[in-house]
VOPAGU-2260 file (C-alpha; in pm, 1 decimal, decimal comma):
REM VOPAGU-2260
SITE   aa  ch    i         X         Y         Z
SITE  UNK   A    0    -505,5   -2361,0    -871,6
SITE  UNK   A    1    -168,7   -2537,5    -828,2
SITE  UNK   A    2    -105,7   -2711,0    -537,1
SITE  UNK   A    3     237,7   -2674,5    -564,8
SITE  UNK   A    4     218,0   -2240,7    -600,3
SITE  UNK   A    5      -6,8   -2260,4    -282,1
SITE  UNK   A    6     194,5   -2420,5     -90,6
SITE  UNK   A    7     515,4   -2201,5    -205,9
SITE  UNK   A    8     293,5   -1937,7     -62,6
SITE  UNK   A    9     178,2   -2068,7     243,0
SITE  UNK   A   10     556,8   -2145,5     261,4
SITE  UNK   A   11     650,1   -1774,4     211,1
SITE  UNK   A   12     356,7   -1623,8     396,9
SITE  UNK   A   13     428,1   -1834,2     692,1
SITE  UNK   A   14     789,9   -1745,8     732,5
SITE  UNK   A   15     725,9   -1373,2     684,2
SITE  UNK   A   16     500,4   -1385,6     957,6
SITE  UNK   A   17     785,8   -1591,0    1204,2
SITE  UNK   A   18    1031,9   -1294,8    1162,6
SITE  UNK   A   19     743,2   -1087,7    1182,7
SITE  UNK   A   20     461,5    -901,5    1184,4
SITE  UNK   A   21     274,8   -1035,8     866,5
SITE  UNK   A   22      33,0    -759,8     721,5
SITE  UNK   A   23    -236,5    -865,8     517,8
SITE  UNK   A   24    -213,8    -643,3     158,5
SITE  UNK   A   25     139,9    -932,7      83,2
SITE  UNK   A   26    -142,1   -1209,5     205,5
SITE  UNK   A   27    -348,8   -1066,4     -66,7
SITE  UNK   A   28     -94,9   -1031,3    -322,4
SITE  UNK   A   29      13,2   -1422,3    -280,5
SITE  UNK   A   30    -368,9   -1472,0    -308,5
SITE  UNK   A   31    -350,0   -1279,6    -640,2
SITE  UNK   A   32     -64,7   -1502,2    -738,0
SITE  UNK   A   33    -253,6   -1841,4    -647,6
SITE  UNK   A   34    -588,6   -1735,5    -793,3
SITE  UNK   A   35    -426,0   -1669,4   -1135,0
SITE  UNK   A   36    -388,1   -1370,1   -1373,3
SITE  UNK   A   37    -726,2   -1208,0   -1445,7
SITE  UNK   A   38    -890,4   -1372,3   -1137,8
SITE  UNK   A   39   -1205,0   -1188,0   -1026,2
SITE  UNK   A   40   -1211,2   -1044,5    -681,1
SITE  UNK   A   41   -1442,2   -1271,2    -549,2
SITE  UNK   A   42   -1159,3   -1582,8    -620,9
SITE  UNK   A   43    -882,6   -1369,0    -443,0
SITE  UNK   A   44   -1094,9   -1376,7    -158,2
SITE  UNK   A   45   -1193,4   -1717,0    -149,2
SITE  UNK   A   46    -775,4   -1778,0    -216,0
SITE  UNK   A   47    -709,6   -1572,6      56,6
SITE  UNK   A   48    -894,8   -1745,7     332,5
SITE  UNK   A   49    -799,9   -2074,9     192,6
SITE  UNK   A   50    -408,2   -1952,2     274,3
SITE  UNK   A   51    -496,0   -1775,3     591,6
SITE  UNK   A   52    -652,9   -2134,4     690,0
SITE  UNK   A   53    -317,4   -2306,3     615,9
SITE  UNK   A   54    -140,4   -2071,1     815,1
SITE  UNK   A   55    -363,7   -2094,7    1148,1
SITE  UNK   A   56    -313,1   -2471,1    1086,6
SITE  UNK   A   57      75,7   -2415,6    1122,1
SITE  UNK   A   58       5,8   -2206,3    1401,7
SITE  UNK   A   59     -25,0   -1839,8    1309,2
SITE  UNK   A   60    -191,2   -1634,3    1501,5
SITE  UNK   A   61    -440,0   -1372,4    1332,1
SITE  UNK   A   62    -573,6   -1077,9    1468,0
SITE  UNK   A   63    -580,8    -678,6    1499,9
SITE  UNK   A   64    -298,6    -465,8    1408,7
SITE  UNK   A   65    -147,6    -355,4    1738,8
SITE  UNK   A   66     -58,4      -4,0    1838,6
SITE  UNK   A   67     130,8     -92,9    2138,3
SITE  UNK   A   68     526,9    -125,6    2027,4
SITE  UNK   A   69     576,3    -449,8    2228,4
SITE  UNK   A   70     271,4    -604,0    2074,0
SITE  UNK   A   71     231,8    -631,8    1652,7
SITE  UNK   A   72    -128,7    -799,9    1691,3
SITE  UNK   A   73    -414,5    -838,4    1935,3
SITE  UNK   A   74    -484,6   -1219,0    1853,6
SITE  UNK   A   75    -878,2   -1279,3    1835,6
SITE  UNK   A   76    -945,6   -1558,1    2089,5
SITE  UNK   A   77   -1173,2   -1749,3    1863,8
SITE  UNK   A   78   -1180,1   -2094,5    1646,1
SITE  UNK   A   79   -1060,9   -2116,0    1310,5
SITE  UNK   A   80   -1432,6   -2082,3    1152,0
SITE  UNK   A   81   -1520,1   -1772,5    1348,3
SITE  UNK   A   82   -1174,5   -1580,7    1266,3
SITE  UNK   A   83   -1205,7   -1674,0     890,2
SITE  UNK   A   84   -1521,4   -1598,1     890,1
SITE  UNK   A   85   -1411,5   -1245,6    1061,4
SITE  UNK   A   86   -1203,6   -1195,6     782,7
SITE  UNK   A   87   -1407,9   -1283,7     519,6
SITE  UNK   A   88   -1652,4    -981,3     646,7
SITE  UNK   A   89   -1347,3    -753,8     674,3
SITE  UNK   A   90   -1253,2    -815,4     343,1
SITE  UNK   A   91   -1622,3    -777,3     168,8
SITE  UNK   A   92   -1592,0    -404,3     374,4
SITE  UNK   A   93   -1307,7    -297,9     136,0
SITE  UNK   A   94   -1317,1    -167,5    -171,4
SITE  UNK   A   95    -955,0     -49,5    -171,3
SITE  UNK   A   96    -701,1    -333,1    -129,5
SITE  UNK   A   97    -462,3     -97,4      35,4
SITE  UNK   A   98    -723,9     -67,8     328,3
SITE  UNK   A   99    -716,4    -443,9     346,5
SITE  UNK   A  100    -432,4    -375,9     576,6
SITE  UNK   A  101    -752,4    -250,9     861,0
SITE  UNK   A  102    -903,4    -625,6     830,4
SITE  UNK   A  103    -623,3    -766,4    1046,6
SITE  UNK   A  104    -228,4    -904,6    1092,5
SITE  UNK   A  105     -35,8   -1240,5    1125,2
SITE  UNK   A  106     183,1   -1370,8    1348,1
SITE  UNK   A  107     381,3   -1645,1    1478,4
């Protein structure tokens, strides 16, 4: 993995998720990116917690989708180890990436 592609994405991810609300199927596609060509599932996850620990480090808030139109997420009020290891169960649920977008949002 380059060091230099992930942090282009953490970069990228990171400002999406300042002007808004970050979903997490373009998470998953910059984990694609970073893992490589051909990379088996199992390394896009890994990828993809690896970024989604960068970007609580720079501050981004992770939690449920929400429904309410003055509120894009319902943070989880947890550590960094307990909400990655949220997601990491979320994501081992789906077998569709496009339902990845149920395992939770991003924001600033």
């Amino acid at each position: 993995m380059s060091a230099d592609l992930f942090e282009e994405e953490v970069e990228y991810l990171f400002r999406y998720a300042e002007k808004g609300l970050l979903y997490f199927v373009p998470l998953w596609d910059s984990a694609e990116t970073v893992a490589g060509r051909g990379a088996p599932v199992s390394r896009v996850r890994e990828v993809a917690l690896e970024l989604i620990g960068a970007l609580i480090d720079r501050g981004v808030r992770v939690g449920d989708v929400g429904e309410r139109e003055d509120r894009d997420i319902d943070p989880w009020d947890a550590d960094r180890e307990t909400v990655l290891a949220r997601v990491d169960a979320g994501m081992r649920r789906m077998t569709d990436p496009t339902d990845l977008v149920y395992v939770c949002g991003f924001r600033v």
